[in-house]
C-alpha positions in Angstrom: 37.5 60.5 -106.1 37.9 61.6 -102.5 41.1 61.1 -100.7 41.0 61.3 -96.7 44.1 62.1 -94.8 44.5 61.0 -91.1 46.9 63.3 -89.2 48.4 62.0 -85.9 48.9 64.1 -82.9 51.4 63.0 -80.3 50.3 64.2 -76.9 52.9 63.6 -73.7 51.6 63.6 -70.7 53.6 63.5 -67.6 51.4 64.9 -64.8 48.7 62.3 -64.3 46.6 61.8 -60.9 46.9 58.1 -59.1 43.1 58.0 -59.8 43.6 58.2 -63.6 46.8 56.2 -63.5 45.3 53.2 -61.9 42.1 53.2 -64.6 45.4 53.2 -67.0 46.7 50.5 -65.1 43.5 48.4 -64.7 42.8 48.8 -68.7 46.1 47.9 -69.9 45.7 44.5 -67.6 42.4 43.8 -68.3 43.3 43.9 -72.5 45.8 41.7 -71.7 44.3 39.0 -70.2 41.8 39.4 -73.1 44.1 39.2 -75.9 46.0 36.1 -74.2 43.0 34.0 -73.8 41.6 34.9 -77.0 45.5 33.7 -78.9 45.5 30.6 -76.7 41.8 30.1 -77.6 42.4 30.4 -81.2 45.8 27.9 -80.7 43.7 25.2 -79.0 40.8 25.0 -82.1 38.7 26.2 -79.7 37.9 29.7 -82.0 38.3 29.4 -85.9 39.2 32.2 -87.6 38.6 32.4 -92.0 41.8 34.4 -92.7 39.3 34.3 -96.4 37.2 37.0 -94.8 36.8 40.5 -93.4 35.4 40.0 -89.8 32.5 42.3 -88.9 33.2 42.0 -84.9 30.3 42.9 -83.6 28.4 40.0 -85.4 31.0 37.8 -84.4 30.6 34.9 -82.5 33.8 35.8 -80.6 32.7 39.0 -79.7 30.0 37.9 -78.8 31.1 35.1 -76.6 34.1 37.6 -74.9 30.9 40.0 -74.2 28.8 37.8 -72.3 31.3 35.0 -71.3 34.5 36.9 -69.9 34.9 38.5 -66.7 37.4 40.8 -67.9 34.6 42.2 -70.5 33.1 43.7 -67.9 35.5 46.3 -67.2 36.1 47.2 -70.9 34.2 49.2 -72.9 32.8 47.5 -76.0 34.8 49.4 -78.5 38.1 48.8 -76.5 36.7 44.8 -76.2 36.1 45.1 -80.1 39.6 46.7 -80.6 41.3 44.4 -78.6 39.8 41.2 -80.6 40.3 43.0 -83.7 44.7 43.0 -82.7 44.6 39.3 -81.7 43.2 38.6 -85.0 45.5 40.8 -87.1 48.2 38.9 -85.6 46.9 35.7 -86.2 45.9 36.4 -90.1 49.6 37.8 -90.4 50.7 34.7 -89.1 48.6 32.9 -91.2 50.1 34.8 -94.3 53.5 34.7 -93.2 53.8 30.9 -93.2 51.8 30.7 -96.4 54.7 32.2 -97.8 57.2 30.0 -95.9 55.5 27.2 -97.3 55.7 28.5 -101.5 59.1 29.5 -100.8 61.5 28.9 -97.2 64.0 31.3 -98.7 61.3 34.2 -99.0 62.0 34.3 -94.5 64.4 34.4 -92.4 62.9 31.4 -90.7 59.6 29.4 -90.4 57.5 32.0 -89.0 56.3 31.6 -84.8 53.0 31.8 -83.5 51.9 34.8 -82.3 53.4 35.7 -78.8 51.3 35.9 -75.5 51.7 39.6 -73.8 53.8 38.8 -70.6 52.8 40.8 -67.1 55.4 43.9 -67.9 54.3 44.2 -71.9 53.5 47.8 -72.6 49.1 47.6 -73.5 48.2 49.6 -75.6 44.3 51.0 -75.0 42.4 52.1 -77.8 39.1 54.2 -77.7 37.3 54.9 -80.8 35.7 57.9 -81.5 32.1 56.6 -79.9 33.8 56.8 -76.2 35.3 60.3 -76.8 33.6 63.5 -75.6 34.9 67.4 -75.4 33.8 68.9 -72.8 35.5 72.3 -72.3 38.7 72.3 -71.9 38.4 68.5 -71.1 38.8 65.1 -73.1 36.4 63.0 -71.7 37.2 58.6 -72.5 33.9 56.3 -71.4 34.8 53.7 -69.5 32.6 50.7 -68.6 29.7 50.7 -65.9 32.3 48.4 -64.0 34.9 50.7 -64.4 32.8 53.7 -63.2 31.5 52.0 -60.3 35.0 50.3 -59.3 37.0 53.9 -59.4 33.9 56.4 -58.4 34.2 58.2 -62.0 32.3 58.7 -65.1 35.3 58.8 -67.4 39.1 59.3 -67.9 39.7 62.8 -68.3 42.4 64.6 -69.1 42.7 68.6 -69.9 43.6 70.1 -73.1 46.3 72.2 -73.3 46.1 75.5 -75.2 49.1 74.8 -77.3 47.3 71.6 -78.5 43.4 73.1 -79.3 45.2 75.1 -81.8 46.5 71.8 -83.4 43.9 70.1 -83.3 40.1 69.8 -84.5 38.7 67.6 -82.3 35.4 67.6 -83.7 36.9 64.9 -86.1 39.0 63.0 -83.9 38.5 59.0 -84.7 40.7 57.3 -82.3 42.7 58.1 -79.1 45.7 55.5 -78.4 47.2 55.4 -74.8 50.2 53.9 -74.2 52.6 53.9 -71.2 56.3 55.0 -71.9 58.2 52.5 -69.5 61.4 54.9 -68.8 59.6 57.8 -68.0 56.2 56.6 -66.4 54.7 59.3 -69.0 51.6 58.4 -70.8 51.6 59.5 -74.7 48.1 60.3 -75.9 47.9 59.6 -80.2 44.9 61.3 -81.4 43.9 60.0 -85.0 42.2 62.9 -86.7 40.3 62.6 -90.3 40.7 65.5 -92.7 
């Protein structure tokens, strides 16, 4: 038997250029709008999900239908698109479960379970890249962004450089996953960096 343990590293960052904080910025809204049209999509019948199955995204209809159909694709990379659809659905399944419950027994909830919430304008997005749009470079992280992306901010990728302190921590030779999210008080940016061992 072979047991893998994921370590997470939390990473602050609180010096970040206006270049990198408006990619941030442009991500977190673009996921958004995603994730809110796909919910309201799946709401209206107009995408069926079979909470009876595991979902391989990338031969999904939805996915596929996001990718060629949605502006807002454009300007995500397709394992951020992937990731995004991948959290709507989560929801929805939960959902799903949670008033399947309700139903056997109302006492088993505090209350008949709602449908899953749309992300308002000031939600904190979280932006997920997978370990295909993560490079080392040096002393850098590089994150791939889109062609639209590139071209729109005059960059390759989002990079941010590695302090000392945290290449000892870290092997990032097996990192899996690097999750940005916006702290609202401080305007920081926390960097989790999902590492297989």
């Amino acid at each position: 038997m072979i047991i893998y343990m994921i370590l997470r590293f939390k990473w602050k960052i609180t010096k970040i250029d206006n270049r990198n904080l408006d990619i941030i910025k442009d991500l977190q809204w673009h996921i958004k709008k995603i994730s809110n049209m796909l919910l309201y999509d799946i709401r209206e019948g107009k995408e069926k999900i079979d909470i009876s199955k595991s979902l391989n995204i990338i031969s999904s209809k939805i996915y596929s239908n996001y990718r060629v159909n949605n502006w807002h694709s454009n300007y995500l990379h397709s394992h951020m698109l992937q990731e995004a659809i991948i959290g709507v659905i989560g929801s929805y399944k939960s959902y799903i479960s949670l008033c399947n419950m309700y139903e056997k027994d109302e006492n088993s909830l505090k209350g008949k379970p709602r449908f899953p919430r749309f992300k308002k304008e000031k939600t904190v997005q979280e932006i997920i890249f997978t370990k295909y749009a993560i490079r080392i470079e040096g002393n850098k992280i590089k994150l791939s962004l889109s062609k639209s992306m590139q071209e729109k901010y005059e960059v390759k990728s989002l990079n941010f450089l590695i302090p000392r302190k945290l290449r000892k921590l870290v092997d990032f030779s097996k990192i899996k996953m690097i999750k940005i999210k916006t702290i609202e008080k401080s305007g920081a940016h926390m960097l989790h960096f999902d590492v297989m061992d």
